[in-house]
C-alpha positions, -999 to +999 in steps of 0.1 A: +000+000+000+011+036-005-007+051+019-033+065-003-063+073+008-096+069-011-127+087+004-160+060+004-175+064-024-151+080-048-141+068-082-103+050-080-082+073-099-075+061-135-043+056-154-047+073-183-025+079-219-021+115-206-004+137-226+036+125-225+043+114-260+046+074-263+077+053-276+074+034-309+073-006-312+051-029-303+021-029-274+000-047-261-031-050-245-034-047-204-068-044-193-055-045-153-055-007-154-095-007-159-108-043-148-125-027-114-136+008-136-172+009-126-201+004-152-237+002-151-244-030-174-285-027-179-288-008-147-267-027-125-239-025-107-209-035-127-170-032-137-152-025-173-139-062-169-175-077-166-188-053-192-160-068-220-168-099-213-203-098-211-201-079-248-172-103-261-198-134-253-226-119-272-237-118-306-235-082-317-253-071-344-249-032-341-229-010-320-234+020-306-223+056-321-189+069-311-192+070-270-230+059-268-233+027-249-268+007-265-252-030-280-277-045-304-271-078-302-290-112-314-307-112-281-319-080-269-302-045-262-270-044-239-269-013-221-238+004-211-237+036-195-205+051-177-180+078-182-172+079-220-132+077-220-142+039-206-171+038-233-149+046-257-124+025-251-147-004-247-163+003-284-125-003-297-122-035-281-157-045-291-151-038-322-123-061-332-139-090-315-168-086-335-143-088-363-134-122-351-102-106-333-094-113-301-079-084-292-053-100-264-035-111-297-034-082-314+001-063-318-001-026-313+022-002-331+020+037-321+030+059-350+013+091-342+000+117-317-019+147-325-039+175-311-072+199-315-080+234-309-095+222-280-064+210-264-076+177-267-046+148-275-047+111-290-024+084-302-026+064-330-017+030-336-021+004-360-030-032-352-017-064-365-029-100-366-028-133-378+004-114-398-020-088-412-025-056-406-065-056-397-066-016-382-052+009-401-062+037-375-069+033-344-071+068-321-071+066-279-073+099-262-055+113-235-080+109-212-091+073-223-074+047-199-041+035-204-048+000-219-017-008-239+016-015-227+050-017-242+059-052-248+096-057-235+116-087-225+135-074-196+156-107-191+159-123-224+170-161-224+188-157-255+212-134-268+189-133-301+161-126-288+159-090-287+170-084-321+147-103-336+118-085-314+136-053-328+131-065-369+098-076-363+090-038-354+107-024-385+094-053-405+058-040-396+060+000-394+076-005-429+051-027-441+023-001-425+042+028-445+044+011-475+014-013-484-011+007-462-035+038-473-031+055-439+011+049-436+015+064-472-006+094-462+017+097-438+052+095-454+031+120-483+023+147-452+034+183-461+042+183-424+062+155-428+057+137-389+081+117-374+084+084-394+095+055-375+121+032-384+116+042-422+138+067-442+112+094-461+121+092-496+143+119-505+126+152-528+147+159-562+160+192-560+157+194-604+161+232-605+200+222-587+202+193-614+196+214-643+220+243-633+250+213-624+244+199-658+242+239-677+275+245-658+297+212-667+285+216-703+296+256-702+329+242-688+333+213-714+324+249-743+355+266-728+380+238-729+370+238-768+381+267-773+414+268-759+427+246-787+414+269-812+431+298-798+462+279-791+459+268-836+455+307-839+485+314-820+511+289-830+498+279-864+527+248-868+506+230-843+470+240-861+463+208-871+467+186-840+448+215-818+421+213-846+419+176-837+418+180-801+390+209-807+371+182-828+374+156-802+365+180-775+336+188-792+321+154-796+327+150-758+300+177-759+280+166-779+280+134-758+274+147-725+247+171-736+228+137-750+234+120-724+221+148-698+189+154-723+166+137-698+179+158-665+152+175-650+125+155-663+105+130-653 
C-alpha cells in the first residue's frame, strides 16, 4: 500500500494515456488498469472487466455511435452507461472482437500523436494480426485509460532474442508505411511527422540538377576553345589543336545527350 487514501465512495483514480508522448514498437493489450472501472451494465452495478466480457460473449449485431453505450445484439439491447473515456475505449475492443479478433493477440504499433484546438490529445496505432495488418487507425485519447503496454523482455534467455523483437518492429511499421493507405498518407504529409524506423524518400531538387548539368556543359564549351586559340597562335601545331578541338567537341556533344533527360520525369 502507499498510503493512499480513497474517500467512500469515490471513483479509484484512472491511469490514463495523458499527454507524455509514447515510444514506438510494439504494445500490447493490459486491461489491469481498468478491470475494477465501474459500469452500469443494464442498470446494474458492474466493472469494465464484466462489461468486455459480457459484450465479447454476445452476438452483436450493431454498435453504438462513437461513446453511446446501446449494443444490439441477437438477443436483446445491452446497455452500457458510464464515463465515456471507458465507453470509448470499450467500443474499440468490441469492435475487433466482433471482427473475429481477439484483441489480447493483437500487436499494437503507435505511430502518431496529434492535437485539437481544444487542447484535446490522441495516439494512434495500428493493429496487426494473424500477420496482417487488420486496423489501419486506431485513435485513444488522453483521457481514455491506459490500456496498452510496451511489450519488452526485460531478461531475455537468449542473446537473439531482442533483435529479432527489434526486426519484427521495422518489419511491420515499414510494411504499414508502404502497403497501407493511412502509412503512405503519412510519409506523403506536407508536415512530414516523425516516421519511424523508415527513411522518407528523398525530394529531387531538379532546378540544382539542371543548373549542375548547364555548368559542366559551359565548362566542357571553354575547354573547346582553348585549342582553337592555341591553332590561332602557334599555327605549326594547327592541325593537331584542330583535332583536339574536334574531339572536345564530340565530348560535348555526348554529355549534352546523355544529360537530355535531366530535369524531367
Amino acid at each position: 500500500m502507499d498510503g493512499t487514501v480513497v474517500p467512500s465512495g469515490a471513483k479509484p483514480e484512472l491511469k490514463t494515456f495523458g499527454r507524455t508522448r509514447l515510444s514506438p514498437g510494439r504494445y500490447v493489450l493490459d486491461l489491469s488498469v481498468v478491470a475494477d472501472a465501474p459500469l452500469t451494465v443494464d442498470g446494474q452495478s458492474s466493472t469494465f472487466v464484466e462489461g468486455y466480457c459480457k459484450l465479447r460473449d454476445s452476438k452483436i449485431e450493431e454498435p453504438p455511435p462513437f461513446t453511446r453505450g446501446t449494443y444490439t445484439t441477437d438477443k436483446g439491447k445491452i446497455e452500457l452507461s458510464g464515463d465515456w473515456p471507458l465507453l470509448s475505449t470499450m467500443r474499440k475492443l468490441i469492435e475487433l472482437t466482433r471482427q473475429g479478433i481477439d484483441p489480447y493477440r493483437v500487436m499494437w504499433f503507435y505511430y502518431d500523436h496529434d492535437w485539437s484546438r481544444d487542447a484535446d490529445e490522441s495516439y494512434s496505432f495500428f493493429a496487426v494480426c494473424d500477420s496482417k495488418v487488420v486496423l489501419e487507425s486506431c485513435h485513444f485519447s488522453s483521457a481514455e485509460p491506459l490500456i496498452l503496454k510496451r511489450e519488452t523482455e526485460s531478461e531475455p534467455v537468449w542473446h537473439s532474442h531482442p533483435y529479432f523483437d527489434g526486426a519484427v518492429e521495422r518489419y511491420w511499421y515499414r510494411k504499414f508505411y508502404t502497403e497501407n493507405l493511412t502509412g503512405q498518407l503519412m510519409v506523403l504529409r506536407p508536415d512530414e511527422p516523425i516516421l519511424y524506423f523508415y527513411d522518407r524518400p528523398q525530394v529531387r531538387d531538379v532546378l540544382q540538377e539542371i543548373e549542375t548539368v548547364t555548368i559542366v556543359k559551359m565548362y566542357r564549351l571553354l575547354w573547346v576553345a582553348i585549342p582553337l586559340l592555341v591553332a590561332i597562335a602557334f599555327p605549326s601545331i594547327r592541325l593537331f589543336m584542330a583535332v583536339v578541338a574536334v574531339v572536345l567537341t564530340l565530348d560535348v556533344l555526348w554529355r549534352s545527350w546523355a544529360t537530355r533527360k535531366v530535369g524531367k520525369d
